[in-house]
MDAnalysis code that builds the backbone (N, CA, C; Angstrom):
import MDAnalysis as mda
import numpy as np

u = mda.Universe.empty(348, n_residues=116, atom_resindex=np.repeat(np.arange(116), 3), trajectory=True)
u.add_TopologyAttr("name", ["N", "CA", "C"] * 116)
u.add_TopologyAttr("resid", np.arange(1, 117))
u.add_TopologyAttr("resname", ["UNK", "UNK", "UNK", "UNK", "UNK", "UNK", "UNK", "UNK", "UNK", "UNK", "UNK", "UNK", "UNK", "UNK", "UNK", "UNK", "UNK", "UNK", "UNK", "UNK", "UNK", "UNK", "UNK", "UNK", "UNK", "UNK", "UNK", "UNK", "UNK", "UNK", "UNK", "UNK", "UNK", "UNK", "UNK", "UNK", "UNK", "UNK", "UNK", "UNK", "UNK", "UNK", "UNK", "UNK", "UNK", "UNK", "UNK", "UNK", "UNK", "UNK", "UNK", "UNK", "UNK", "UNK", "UNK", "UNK", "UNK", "UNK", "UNK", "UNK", "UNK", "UNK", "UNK", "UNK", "UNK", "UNK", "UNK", "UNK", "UNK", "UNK", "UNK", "UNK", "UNK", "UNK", "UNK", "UNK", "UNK", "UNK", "UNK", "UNK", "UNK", "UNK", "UNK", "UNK", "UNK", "UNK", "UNK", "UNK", "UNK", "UNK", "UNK", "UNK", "UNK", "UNK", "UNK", "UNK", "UNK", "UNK", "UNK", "UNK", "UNK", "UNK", "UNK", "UNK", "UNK", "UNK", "UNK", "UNK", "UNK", "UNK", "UNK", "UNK", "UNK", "UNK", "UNK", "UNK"])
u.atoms.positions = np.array([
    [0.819, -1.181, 0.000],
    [0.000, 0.000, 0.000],
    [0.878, 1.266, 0.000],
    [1.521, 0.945, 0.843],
    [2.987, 2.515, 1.021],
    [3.404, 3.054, -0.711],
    [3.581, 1.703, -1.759],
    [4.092, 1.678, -2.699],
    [3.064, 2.750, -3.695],
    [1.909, 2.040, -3.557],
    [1.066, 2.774, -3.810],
    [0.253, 4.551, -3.934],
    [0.346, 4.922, -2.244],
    [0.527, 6.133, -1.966],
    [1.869, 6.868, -2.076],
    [2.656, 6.091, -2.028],
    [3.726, 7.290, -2.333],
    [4.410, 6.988, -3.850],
    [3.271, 6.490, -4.697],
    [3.327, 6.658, -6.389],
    [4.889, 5.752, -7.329],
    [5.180, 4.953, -5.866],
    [6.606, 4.037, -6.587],
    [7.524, 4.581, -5.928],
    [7.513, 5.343, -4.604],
    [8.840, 5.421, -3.979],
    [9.205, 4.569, -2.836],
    [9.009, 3.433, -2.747],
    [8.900, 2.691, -1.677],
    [10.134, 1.275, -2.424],
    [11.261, 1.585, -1.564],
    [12.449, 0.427, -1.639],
    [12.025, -0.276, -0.256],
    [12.081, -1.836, -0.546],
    [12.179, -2.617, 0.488],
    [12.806, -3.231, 0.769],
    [13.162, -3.591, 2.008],
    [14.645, -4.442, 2.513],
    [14.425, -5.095, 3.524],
    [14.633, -6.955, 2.940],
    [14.130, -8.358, 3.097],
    [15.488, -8.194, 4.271],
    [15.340, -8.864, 5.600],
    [16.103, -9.318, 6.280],
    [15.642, -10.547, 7.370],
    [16.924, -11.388, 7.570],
    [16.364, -12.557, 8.244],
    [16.206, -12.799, 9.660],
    [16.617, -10.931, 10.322],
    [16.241, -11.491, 11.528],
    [17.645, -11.387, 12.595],
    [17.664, -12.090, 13.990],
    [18.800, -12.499, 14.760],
    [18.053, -13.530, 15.296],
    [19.142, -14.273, 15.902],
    [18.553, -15.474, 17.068],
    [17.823, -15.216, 17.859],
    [17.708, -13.704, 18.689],
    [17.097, -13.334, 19.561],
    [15.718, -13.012, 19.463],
    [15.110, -13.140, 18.248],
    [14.016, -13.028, 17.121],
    [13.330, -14.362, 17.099],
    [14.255, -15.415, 16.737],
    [13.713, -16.432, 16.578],
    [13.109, -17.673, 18.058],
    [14.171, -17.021, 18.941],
    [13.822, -17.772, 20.305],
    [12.851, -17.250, 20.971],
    [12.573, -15.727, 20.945],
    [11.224, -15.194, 21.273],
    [10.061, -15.527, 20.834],
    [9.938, -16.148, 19.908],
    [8.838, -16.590, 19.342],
    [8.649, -18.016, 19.113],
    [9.916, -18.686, 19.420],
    [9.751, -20.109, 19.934],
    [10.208, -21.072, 18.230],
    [10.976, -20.098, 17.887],
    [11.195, -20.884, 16.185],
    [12.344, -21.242, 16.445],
    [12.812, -22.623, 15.856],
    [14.344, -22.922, 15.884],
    [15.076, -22.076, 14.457],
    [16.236, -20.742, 15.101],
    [17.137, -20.460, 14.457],
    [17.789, -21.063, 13.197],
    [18.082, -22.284, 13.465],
    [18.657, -22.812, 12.089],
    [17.803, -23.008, 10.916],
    [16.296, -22.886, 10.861],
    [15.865, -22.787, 9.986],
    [15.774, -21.219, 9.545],
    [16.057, -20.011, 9.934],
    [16.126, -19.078, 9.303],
    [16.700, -18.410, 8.101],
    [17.720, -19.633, 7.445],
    [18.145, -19.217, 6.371],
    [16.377, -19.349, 5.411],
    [16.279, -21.085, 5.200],
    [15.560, -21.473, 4.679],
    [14.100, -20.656, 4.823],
    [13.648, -20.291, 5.910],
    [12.205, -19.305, 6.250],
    [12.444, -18.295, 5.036],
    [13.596, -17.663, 5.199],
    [13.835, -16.433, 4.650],
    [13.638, -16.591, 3.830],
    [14.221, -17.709, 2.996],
    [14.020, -17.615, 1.379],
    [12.444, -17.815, 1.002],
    [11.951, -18.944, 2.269],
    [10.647, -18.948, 1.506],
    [9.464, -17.753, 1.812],
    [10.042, -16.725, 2.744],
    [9.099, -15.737, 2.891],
    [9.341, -14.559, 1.499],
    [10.805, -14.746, 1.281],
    [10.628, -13.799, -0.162],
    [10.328, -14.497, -1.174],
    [10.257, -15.514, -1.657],
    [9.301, -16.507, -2.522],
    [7.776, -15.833, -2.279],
    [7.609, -16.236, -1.403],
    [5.908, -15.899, -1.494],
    [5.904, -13.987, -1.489],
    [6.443, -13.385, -1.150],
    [6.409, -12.222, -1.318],
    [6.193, -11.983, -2.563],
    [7.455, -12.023, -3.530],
    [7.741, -11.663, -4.636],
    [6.869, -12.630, -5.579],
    [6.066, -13.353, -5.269],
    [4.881, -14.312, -5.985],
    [3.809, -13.056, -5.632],
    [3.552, -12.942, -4.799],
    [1.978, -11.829, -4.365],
    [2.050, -10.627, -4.792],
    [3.551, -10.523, -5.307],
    [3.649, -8.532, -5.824],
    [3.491, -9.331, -7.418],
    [4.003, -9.881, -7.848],
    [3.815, -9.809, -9.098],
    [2.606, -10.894, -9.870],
    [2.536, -11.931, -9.237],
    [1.277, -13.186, -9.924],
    [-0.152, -12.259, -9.705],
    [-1.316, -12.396, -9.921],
    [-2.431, -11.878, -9.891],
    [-3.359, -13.438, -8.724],
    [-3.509, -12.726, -7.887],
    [-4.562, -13.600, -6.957],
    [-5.634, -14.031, -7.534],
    [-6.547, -14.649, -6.368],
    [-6.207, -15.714, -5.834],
    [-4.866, -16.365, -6.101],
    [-4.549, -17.314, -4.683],
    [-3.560, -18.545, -5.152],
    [-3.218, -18.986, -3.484],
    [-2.669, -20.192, -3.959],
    [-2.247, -20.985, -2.548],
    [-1.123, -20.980, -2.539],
    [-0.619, -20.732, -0.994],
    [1.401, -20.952, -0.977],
    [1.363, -22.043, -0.044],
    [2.086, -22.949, -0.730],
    [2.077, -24.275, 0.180],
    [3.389, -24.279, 0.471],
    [4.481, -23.910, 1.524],
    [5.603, -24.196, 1.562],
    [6.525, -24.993, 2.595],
    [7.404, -25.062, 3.154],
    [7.713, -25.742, 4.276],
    [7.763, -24.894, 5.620],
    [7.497, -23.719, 5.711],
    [7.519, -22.730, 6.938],
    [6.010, -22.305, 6.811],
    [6.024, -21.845, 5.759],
    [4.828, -21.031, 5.832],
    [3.437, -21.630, 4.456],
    [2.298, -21.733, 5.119],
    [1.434, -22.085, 4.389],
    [0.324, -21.398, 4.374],
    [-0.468, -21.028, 3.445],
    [-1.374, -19.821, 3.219],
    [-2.469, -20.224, 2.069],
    [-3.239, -20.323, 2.533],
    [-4.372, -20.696, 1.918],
    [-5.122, -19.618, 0.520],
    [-4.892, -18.541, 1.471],
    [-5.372, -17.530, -0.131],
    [-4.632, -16.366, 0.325],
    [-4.140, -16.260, -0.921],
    [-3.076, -14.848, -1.071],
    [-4.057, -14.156, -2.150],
    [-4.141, -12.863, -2.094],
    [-4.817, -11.844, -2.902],
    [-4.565, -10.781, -2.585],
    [-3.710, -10.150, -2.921],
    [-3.106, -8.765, -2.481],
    [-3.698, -7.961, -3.557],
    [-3.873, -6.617, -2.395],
    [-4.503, -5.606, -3.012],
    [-4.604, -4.535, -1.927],
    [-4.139, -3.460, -2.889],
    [-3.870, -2.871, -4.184],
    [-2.425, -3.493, -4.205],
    [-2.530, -3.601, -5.751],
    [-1.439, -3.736, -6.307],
    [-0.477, -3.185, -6.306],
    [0.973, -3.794, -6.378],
    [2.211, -2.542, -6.135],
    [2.544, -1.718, -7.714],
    [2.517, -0.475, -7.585],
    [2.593, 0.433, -8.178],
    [3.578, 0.447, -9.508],
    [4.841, -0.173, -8.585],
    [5.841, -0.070, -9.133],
    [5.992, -1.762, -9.721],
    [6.664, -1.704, -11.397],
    [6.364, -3.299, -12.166],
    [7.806, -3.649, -11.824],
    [8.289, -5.152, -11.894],
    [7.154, -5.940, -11.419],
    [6.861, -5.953, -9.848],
    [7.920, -5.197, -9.121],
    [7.538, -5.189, -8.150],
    [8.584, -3.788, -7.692],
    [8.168, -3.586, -6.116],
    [9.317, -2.395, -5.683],
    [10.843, -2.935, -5.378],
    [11.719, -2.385, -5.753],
    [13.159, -2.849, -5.418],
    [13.283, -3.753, -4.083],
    [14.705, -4.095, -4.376],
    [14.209, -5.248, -3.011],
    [15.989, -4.848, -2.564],
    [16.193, -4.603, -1.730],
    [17.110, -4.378, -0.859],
    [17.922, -5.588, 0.144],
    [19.077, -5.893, 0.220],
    [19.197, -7.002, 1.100],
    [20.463, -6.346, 2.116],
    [19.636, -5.592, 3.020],
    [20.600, -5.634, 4.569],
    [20.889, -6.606, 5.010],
    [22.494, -6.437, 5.184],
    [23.375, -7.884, 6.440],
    [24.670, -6.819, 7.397],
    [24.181, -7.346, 8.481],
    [24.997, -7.035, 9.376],
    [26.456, -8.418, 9.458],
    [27.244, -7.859, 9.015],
    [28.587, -8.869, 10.443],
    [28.711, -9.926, 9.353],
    [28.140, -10.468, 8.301],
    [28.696, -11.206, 7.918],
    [28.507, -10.815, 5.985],
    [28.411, -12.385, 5.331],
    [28.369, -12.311, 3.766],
    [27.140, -12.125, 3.537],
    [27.257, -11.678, 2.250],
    [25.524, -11.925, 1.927],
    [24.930, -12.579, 1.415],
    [24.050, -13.414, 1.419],
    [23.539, -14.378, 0.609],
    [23.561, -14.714, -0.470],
    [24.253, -15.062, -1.286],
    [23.944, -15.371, -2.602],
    [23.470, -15.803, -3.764],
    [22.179, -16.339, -3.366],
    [20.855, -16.579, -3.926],
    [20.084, -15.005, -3.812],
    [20.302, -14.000, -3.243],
    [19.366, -12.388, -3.303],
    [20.922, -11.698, -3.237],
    [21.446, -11.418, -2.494],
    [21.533, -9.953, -2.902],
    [23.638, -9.996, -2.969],
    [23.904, -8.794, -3.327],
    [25.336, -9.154, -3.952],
    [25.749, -9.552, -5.152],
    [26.592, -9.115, -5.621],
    [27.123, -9.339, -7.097],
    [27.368, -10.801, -7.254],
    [27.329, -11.712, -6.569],
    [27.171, -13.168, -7.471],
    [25.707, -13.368, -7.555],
    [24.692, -12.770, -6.845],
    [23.521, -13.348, -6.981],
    [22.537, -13.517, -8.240],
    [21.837, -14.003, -8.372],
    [20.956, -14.312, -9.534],
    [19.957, -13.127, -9.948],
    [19.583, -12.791, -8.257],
    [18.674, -11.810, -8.697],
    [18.740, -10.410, -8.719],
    [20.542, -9.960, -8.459],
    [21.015, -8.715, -8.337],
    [20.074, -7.595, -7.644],
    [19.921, -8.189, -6.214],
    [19.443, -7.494, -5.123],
    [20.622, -6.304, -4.652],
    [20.404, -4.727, -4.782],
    [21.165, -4.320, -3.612],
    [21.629, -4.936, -2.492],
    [22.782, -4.777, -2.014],
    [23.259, -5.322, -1.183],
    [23.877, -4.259, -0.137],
    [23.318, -4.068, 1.260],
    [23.494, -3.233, 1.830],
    [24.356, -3.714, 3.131],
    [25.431, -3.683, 3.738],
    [26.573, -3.836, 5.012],
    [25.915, -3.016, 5.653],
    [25.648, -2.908, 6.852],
    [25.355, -2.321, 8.058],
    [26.031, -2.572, 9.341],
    [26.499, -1.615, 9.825],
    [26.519, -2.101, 11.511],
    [27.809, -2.599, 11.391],
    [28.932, -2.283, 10.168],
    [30.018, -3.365, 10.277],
    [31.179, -2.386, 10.597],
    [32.181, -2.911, 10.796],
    [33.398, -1.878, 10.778],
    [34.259, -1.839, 9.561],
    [34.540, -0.695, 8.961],
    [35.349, -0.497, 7.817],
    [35.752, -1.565, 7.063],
    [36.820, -2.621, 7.952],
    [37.627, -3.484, 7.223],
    [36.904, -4.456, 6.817],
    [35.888, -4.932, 8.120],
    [35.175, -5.638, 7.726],
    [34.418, -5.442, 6.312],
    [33.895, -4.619, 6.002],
    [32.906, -4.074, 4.536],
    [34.007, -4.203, 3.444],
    [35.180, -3.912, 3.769],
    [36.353, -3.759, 2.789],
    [36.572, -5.368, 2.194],
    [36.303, -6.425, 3.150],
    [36.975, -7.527, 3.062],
    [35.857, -8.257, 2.300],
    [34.938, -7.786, 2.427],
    [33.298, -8.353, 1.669],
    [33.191, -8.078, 0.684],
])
């Protein structure tokens, strides 16, 4: 909706979280790589496929997706990939990735960003 009202200025930035995230809510951590990917799967399915539809996945399952209003911006709004402290994924974001996601370092110290 943001995408919407503010006419295509809306960048978004997918992140997976900390441990301290996942134990609060009672999820085992080591599946957070895998969540992640499948929460931007179904994301990037609902900005761009046309609803109805079912997401059947291994974290998350959803019976009817139908988003609306539609995002503004085709096929969808930029997608951003913040990482603190370490690499970045390389299935989203970073110059080896497939889907040439921005890739944003945060929170790191100089050398560290230098060495990435």
């Amino acid at each position: 909706m943001i995408d919407v009202i503010s006419g295509g200025r809306l960048i978004s930035g997918f992140v997976r979280g900390i441990g301290a995230e996942y134990h609060t809510f009672g999820v085992n951590p080591t599946f957070s790589h895998d969540r992640f990917h499948e929460a931007h799967d179904l994301i990037v399915r609902a900005w761009t496929e046309p609803g109805p539809f079912a997401f059947q996945g291994r974290h998350y399952n959803v019976q009817y997706v139908n988003l609306w209003p539609r995002p503004y911006q085709k096929p969808h709004p930029p997608i951003w990939i913040p990482v603190a402290g370490q690499q970045g994924d390389d299935r989203l974001g970073g110059a080896p990735g497939p889907r040439r996601y921005t890739y944003l370092q945060t929170f790191s110290p100089a050398n560290v960003v230098q060495r990435i």
